[in-house]
C-alpha positions in Angstrom: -18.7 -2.7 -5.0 -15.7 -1.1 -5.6 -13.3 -2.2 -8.7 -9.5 -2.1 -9.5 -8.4 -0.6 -12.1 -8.0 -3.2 -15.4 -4.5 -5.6 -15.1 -4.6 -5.3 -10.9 -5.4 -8.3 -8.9 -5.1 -8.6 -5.3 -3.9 -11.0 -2.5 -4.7 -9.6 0.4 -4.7 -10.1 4.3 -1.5 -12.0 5.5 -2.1 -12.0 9.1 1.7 -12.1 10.9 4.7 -10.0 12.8 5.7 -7.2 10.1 8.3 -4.4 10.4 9.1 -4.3 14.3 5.3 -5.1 14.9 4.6 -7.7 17.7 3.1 -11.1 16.4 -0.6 -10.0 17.9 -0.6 -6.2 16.8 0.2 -6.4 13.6 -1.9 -7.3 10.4 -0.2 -7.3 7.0 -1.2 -7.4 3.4 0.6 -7.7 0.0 -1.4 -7.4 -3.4 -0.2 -8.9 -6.5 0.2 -6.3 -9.6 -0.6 -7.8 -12.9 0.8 -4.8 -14.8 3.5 -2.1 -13.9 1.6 0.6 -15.3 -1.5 3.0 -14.9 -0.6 4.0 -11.3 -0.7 7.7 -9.8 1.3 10.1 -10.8 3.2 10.3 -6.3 3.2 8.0 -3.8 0.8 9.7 -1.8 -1.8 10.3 -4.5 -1.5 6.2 -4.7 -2.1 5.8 -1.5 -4.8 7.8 -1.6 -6.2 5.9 -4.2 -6.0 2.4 -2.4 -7.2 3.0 0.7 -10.6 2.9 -0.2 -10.7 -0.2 -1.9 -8.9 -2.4 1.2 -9.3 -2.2 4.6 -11.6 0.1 6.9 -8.5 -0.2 9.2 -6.0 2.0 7.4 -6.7 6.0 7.0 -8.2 7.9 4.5 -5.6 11.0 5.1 -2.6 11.7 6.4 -0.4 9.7 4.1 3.3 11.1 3.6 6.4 9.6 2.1 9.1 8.8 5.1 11.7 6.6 3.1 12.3 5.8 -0.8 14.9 4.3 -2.7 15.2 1.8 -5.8 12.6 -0.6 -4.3 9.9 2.1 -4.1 8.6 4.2 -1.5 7.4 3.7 2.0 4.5 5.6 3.3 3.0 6.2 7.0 -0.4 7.1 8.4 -1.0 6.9 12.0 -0.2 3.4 13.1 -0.3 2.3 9.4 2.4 1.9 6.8 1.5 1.0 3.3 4.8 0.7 0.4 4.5 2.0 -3.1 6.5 0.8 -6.2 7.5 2.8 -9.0 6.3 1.2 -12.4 7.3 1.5 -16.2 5.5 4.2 -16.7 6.9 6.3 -14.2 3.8 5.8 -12.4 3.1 5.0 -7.9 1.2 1.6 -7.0 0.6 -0.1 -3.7 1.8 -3.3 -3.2 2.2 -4.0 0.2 1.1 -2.7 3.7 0.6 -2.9 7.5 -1.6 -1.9 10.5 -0.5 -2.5 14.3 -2.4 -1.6 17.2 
């Protein structure tokens, strides 16, 4: 069993048509972040960190940063796309993502 770190609980799995996906390709997630701090230090390293606690469908490499702005970062893998906010701290979280086939 695999834990998040203290302050982080999840929401996940919210089956549906996300970001130009069809309706039957596509599966979605969002987790809930009870605290804005404690993250990783880049996007990518907070990626990194996630993936092993969700699905089996999204990668364990390849993540890179294609956009970023005030509302965080948005990071691709493949066929997979997972966002990252910024928190207090300075620090990189994941709070929402998306596989399509």
């Amino acid at each position: 069993m695999r834990l998040l770190p203290a302050g982080v609980s999840t929401a996940l799995l919210l089956a549906g048509s996300l970001h130009g996906c069809g309706p039957s390709s596509c599966t979605g997630f969002s987790v809930s972040l009870a605290a804005s701090t404690g993250g990783k230090a880049t996007p990518e390293a907070a990626a990194i960190t996630f993936v092993p606690s969700s699905s089996p469908a999204l990668p364990r490499t390849g993540w890179h940063v294609t956009t970023s702005d005030s509302a965080g970062a948005t990071l691709v893998s493949g066929s997979a796309q997972l966002h990252a906010v910024q928190g207090t701290d300075g620090t990189w979280q994941i709070d929402s993502g998306q596989t399509c086939s």
